[in-house]
KEDREN-426128 format. One record per residue (C-alpha): residue number from 1; residue in three letters; chain; x, y, z. Coordinates in pm, 1 decimal. Layout:
REM KEDREN-426128
NODE,NUM,ALA,A,X,Y,Z;
...
END
This chain:
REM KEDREN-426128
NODE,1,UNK,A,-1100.4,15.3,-2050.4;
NODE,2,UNK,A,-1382.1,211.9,-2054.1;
NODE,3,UNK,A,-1563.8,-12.7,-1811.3;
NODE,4,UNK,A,-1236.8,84.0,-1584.0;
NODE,5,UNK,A,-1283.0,429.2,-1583.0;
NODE,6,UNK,A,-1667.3,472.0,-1539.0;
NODE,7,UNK,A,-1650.2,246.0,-1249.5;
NODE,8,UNK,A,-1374.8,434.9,-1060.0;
NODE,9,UNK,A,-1555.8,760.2,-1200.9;
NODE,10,UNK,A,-1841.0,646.8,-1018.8;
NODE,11,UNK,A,-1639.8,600.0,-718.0;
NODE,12,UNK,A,-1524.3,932.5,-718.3;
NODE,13,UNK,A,-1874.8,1087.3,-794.8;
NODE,14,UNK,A,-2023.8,893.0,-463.7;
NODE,15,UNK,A,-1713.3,976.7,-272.7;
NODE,16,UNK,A,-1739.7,1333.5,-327.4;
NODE,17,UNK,A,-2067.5,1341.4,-255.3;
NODE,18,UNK,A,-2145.8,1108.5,21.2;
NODE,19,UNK,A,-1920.2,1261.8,287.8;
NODE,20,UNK,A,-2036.2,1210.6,641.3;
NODE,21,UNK,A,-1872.9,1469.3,845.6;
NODE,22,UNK,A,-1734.7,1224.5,1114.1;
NODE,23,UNK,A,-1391.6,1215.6,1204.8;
NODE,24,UNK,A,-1151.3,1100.0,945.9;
NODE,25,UNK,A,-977.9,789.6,944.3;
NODE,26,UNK,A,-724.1,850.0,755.3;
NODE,27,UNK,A,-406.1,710.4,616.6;
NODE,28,UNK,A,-196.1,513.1,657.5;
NODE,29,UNK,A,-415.2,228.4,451.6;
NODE,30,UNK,A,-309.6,-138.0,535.6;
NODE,31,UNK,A,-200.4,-183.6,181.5;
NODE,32,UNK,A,-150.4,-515.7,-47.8;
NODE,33,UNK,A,152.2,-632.0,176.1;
NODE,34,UNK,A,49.3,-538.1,509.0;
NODE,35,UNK,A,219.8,-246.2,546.0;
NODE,36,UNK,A,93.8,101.9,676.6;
NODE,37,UNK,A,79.9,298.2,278.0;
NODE,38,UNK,A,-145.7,337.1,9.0;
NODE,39,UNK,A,-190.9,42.2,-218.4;
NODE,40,UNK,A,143.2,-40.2,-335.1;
NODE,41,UNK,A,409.2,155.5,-125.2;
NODE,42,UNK,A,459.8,225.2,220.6;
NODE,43,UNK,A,455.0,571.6,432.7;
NODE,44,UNK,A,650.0,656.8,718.1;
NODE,45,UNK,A,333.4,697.8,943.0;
NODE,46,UNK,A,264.6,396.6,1138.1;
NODE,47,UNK,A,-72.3,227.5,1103.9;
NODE,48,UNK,A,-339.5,348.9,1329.7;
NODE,49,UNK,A,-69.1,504.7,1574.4;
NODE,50,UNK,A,-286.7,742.0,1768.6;
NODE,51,UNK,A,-499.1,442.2,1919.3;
NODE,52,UNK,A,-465.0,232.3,2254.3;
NODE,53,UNK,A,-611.9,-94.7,2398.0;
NODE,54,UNK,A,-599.2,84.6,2712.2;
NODE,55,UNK,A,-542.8,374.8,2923.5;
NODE,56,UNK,A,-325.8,590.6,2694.6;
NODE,57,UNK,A,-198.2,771.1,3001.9;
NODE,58,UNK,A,-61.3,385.6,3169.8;
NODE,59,UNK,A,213.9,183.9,3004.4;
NODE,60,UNK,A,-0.5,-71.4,2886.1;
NODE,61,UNK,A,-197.7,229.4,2727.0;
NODE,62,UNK,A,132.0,394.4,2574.1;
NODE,63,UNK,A,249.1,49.4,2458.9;
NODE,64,UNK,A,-24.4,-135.1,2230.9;
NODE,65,UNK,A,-202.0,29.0,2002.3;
NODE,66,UNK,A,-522.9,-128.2,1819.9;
NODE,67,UNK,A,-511.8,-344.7,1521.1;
NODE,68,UNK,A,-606.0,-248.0,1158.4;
NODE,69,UNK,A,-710.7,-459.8,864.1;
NODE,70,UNK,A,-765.8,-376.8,524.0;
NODE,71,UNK,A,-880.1,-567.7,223.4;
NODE,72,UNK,A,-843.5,-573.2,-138.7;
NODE,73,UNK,A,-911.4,-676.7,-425.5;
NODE,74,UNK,A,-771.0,-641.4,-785.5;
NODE,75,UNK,A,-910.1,-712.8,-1096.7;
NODE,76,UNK,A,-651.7,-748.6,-1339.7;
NODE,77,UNK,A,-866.7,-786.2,-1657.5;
NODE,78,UNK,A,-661.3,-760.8,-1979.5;
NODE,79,UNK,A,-448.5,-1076.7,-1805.0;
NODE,80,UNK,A,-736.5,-1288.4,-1657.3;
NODE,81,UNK,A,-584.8,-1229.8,-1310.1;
NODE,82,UNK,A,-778.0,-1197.6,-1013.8;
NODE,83,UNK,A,-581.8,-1081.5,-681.8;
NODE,84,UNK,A,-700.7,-1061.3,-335.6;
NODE,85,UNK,A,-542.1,-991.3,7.6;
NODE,86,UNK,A,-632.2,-962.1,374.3;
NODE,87,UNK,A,-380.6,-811.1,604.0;
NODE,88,UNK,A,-312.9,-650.1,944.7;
NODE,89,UNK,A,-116.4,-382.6,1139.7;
NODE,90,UNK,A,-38.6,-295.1,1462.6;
NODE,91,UNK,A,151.7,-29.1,1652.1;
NODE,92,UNK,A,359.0,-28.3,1938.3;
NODE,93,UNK,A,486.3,222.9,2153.2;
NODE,94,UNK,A,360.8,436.8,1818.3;
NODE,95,UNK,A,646.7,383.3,1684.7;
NODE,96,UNK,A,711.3,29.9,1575.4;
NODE,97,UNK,A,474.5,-140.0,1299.3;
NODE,98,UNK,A,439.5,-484.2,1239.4;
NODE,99,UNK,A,200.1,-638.1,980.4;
NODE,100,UNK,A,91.8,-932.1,786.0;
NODE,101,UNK,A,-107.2,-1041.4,481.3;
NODE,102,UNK,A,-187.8,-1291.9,320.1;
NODE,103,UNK,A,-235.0,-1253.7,-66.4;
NODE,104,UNK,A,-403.7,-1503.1,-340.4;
NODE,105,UNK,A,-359.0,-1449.5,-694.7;
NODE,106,UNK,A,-584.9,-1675.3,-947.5;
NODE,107,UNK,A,-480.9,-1630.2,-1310.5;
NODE,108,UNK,A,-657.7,-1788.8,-1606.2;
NODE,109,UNK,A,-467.2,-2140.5,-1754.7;
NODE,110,UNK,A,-306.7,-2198.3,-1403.8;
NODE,111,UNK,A,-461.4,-2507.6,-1217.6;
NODE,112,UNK,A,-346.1,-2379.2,-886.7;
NODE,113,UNK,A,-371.2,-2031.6,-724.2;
NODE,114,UNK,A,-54.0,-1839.7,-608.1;
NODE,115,UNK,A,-25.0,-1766.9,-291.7;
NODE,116,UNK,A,196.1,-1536.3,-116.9;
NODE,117,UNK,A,237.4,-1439.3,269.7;
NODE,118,UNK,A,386.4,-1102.3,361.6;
NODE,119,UNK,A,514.3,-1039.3,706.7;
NODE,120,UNK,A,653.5,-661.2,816.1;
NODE,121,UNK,A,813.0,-462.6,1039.7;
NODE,122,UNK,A,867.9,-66.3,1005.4;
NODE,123,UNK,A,1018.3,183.1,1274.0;
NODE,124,UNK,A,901.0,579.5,1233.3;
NODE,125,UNK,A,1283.1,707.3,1287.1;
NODE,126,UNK,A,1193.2,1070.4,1348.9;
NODE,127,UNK,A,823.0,1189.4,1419.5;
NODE,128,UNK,A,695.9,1456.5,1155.1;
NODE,129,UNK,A,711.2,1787.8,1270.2;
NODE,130,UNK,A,964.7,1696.2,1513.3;
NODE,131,UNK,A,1075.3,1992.5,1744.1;
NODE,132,UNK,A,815.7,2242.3,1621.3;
NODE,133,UNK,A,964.8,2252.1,1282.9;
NODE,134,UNK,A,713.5,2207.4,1072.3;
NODE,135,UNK,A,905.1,2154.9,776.4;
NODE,136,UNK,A,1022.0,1780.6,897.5;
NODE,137,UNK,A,877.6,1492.9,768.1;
NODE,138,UNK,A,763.7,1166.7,909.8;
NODE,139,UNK,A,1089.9,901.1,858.0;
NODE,140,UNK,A,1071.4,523.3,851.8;
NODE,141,UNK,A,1248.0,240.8,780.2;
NODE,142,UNK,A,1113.9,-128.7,725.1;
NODE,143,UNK,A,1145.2,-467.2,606.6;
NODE,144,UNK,A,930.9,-720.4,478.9;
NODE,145,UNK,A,992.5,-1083.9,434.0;
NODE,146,UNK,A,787.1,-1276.6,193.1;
NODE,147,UNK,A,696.3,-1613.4,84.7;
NODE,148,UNK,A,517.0,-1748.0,-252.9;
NODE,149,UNK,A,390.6,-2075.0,-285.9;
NODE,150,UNK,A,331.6,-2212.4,-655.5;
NODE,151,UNK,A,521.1,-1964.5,-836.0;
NODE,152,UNK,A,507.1,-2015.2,-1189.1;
NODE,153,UNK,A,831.1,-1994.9,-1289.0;
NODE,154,UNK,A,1066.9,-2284.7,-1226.7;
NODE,155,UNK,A,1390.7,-2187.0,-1049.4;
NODE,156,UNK,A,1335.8,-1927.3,-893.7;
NODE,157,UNK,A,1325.9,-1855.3,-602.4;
NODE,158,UNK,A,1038.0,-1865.5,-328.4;
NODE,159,UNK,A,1098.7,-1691.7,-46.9;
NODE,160,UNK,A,1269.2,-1282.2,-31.6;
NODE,161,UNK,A,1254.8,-970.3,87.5;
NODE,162,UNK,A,1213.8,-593.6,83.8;
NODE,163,UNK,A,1435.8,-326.0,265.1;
NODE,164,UNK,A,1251.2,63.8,238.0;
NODE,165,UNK,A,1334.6,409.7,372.0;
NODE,166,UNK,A,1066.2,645.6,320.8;
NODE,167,UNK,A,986.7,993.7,427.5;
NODE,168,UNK,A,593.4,1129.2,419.2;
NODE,169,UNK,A,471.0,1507.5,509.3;
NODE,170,UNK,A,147.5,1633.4,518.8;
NODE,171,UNK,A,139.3,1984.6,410.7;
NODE,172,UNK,A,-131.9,2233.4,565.0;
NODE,173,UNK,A,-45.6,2564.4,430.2;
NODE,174,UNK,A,-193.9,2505.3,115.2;
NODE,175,UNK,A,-534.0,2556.2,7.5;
NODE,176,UNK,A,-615.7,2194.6,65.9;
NODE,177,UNK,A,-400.5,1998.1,268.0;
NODE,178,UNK,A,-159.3,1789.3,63.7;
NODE,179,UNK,A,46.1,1466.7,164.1;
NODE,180,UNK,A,351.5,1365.7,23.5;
NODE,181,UNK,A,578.3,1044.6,38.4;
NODE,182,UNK,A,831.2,894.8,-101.6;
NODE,183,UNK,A,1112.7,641.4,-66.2;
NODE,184,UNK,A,1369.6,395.6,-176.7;
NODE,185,UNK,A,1344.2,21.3,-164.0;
NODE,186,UNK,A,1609.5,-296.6,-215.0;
NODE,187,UNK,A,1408.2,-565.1,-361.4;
NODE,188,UNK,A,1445.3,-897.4,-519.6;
NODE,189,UNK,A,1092.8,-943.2,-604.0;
NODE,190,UNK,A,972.1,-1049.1,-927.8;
NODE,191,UNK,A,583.2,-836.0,-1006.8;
NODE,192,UNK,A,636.9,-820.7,-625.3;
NODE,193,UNK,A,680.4,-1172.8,-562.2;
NODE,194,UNK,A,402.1,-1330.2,-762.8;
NODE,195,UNK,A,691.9,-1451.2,-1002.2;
NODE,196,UNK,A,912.9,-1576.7,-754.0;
NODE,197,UNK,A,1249.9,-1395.6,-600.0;
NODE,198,UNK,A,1559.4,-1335.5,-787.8;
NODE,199,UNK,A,1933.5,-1391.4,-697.5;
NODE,200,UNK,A,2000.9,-1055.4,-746.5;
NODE,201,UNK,A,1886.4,-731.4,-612.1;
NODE,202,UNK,A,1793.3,-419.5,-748.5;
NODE,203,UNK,A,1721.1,-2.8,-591.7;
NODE,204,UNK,A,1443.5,129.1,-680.3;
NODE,205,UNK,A,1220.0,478.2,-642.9;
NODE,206,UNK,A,792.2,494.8,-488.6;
NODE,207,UNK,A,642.7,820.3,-441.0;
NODE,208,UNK,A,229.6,908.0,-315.4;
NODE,209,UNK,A,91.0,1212.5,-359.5;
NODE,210,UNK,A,-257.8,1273.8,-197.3;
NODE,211,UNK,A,-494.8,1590.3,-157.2;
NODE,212,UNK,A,-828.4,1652.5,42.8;
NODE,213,UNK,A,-1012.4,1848.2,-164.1;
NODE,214,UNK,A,-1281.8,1814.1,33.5;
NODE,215,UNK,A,-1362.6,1682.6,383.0;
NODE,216,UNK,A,-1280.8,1308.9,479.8;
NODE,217,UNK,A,-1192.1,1236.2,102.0;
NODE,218,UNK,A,-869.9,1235.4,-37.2;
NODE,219,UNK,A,-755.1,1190.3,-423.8;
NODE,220,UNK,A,-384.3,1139.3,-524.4;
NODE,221,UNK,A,-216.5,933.4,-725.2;
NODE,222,UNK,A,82.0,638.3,-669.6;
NODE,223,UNK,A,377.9,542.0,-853.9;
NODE,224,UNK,A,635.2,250.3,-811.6;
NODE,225,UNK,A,948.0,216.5,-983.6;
NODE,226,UNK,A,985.4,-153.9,-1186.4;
NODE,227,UNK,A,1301.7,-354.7,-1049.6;
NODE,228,UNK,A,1513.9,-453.7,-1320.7;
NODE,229,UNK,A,1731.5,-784.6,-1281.4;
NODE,230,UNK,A,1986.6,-917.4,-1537.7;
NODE,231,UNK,A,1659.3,-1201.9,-1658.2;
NODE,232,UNK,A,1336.6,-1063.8,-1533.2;
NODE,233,UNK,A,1260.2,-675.7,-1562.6;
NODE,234,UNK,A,958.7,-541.5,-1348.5;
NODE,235,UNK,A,745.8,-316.2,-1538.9;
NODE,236,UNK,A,661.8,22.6,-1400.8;
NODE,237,UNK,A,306.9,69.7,-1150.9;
NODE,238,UNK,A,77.9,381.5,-1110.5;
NODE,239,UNK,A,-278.2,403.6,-967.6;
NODE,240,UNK,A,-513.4,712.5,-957.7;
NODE,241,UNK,A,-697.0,661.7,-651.7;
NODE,242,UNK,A,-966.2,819.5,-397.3;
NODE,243,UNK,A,-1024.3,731.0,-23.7;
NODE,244,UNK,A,-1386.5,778.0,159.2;
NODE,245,UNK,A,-1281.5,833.9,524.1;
NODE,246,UNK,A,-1688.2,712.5,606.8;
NODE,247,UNK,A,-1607.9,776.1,979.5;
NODE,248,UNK,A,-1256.5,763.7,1252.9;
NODE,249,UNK,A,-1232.8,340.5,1218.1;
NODE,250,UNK,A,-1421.9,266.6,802.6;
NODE,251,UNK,A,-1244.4,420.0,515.2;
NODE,252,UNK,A,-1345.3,276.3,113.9;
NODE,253,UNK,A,-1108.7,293.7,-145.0;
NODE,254,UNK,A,-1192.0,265.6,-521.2;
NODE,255,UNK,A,-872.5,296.5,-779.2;
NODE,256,UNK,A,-780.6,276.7,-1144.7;
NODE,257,UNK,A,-388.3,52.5,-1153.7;
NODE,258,UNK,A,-190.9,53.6,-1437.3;
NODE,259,UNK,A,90.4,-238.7,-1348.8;
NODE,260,UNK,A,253.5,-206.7,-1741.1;
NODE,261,UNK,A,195.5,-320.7,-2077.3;
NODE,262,UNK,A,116.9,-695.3,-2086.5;
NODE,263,UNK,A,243.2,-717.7,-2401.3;
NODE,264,UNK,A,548.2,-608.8,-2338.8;
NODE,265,UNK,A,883.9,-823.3,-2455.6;
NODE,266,UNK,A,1146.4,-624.4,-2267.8;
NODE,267,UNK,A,940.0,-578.9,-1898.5;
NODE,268,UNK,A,712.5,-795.5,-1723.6;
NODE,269,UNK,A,346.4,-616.8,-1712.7;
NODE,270,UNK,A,8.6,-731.2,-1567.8;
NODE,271,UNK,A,-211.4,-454.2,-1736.7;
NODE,272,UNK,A,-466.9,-217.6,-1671.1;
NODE,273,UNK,A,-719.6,-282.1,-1418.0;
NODE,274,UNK,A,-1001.9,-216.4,-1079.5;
NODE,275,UNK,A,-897.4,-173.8,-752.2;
NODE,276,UNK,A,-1130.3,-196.1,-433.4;
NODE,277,UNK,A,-1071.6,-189.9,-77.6;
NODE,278,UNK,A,-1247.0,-190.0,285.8;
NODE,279,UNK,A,-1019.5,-92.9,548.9;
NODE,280,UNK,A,-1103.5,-71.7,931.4;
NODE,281,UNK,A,-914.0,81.0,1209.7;
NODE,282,UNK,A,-1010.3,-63.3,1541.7;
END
């Protein structure tokens, strides 16, 4: 793992120091599934809500926002997994999100890759700060419906879905600003659908906690509660991560994941491993 840890240590090195000044553009990410978050979990904040393919004082203008895309990729080392995605968001009325990915996962002995297609839809419930009280935070509820083709395990399931409410606040009167999130999700995926869908369901926890310690850069870490069924238990996830916000549409992310022990004979785990990602906000 020490390979791991200078690379993301060199991230955070060039991150820190190659900050351009522009205007930030910011979170939410389009993460693994789509979905306006961080890499694994959503936020309540809509993806790219403040934009508009038009006039932002017409209807059209107040309706549709812009697009934003953001792709990964994971390097899954101790398991010989390789995992890549490309998805989308947009915003309407800056409100309602809807998203898609698409997400292809080679691991070493399979002949064929996995492949898994993510399509979302999240409502921001009440606006942060709503009313001049600056102690509300952003609220959202979502969904998203997925779909895995050659899933390893026979019977199972290939096609399930997510239901999240999650809450996000970005605190200013701190030294640095600070955002927090966190949520609660029903899920029947198996290490998020890679491994198929289960007949049962299970509620879990996801929490994000991210500071700017400096201009357009922000650190935090993210952590996502394993679902446990009555034959397949989810190991737990946590990445360390840092976000380059290079100008208002290009941000870089560089993390280190830890998605449980892959040796594990009580939870499924994928291992340590490199996360990279190029996101773009039209």
């Amino acid at each position: 793992m020490k390979k791991v840890e200078h690379v993301v240590g060199i991230l955070f090195v060039a991150a820190l120091f190659l900050t351009s000044g522009n205007a930030q553009a910011g979170v939410p990410l389009t993460n693994l599934e789509g979905v306006g978050g961080i890499a694994f979990n959503p936020v309540a904040y809509p993806a790219n809500p403040g934009s508009s393919l038009g006039d932002p004082n017409s209807d059209f203008g107040r309706l549709f926002g812009k697009p934003q895309v953001g792709a990964w990729y994971v390097n899954l080392g101790e398991v010989s997994t390789n995992w890549t995605s490309i998805g989308v968001a947009e915003t309407f009325a800056k409100r309602l999100e809807v998203s898609y990915a698409h997400e292809t996962i080679s691991v070493k002995g399979l002949t064929d890759d996995i492949a898994k297609d993510d399509v979302g839809a999240k409502l921001l419930l009440i606006e942060e700060n709503t009313g001049s009280n600056n102690w509300i935070p952003a609220v959202a509820a979502g969904i998203v419906g997925k779909h895995t083709s050659n899933v390893p395990f026979v019977n199972t399931d290939s096609s399930g879905y997510d239901v999240y409410l999650v809450a996000t606040k970005l605190i200013t009167s701190l030294p640095k600003p600070v955002m927090v999130s966190g949520g609660v999700v029903s899920t029947d995926s198996q290490t998020t659908g890679v491994f198929g869908y289960n007949n049962d369901r299970d509620i879990t926890w996801f929490g994000n906690v991210d500071v700017l310690p400096v201009k357009d850069v922000a650190v935090g870490v993210e952590y996502k509660q394993g679902a446990e069924f009555d034959n397949f238990k989810n190991a737990d996830y946590w990445d360390a991560h840092v976000a380059w916000f290079v100008n208002k549409n290009l941000t870089l992310v560089g993390a280190y994941v830890n998605a449980g022990n892959e040796n594990s004979t009580s939870k499924v785990g994928l291992g340590e491993g490199v996360v990279l990602s190029v996101q773009y906000a039209f």
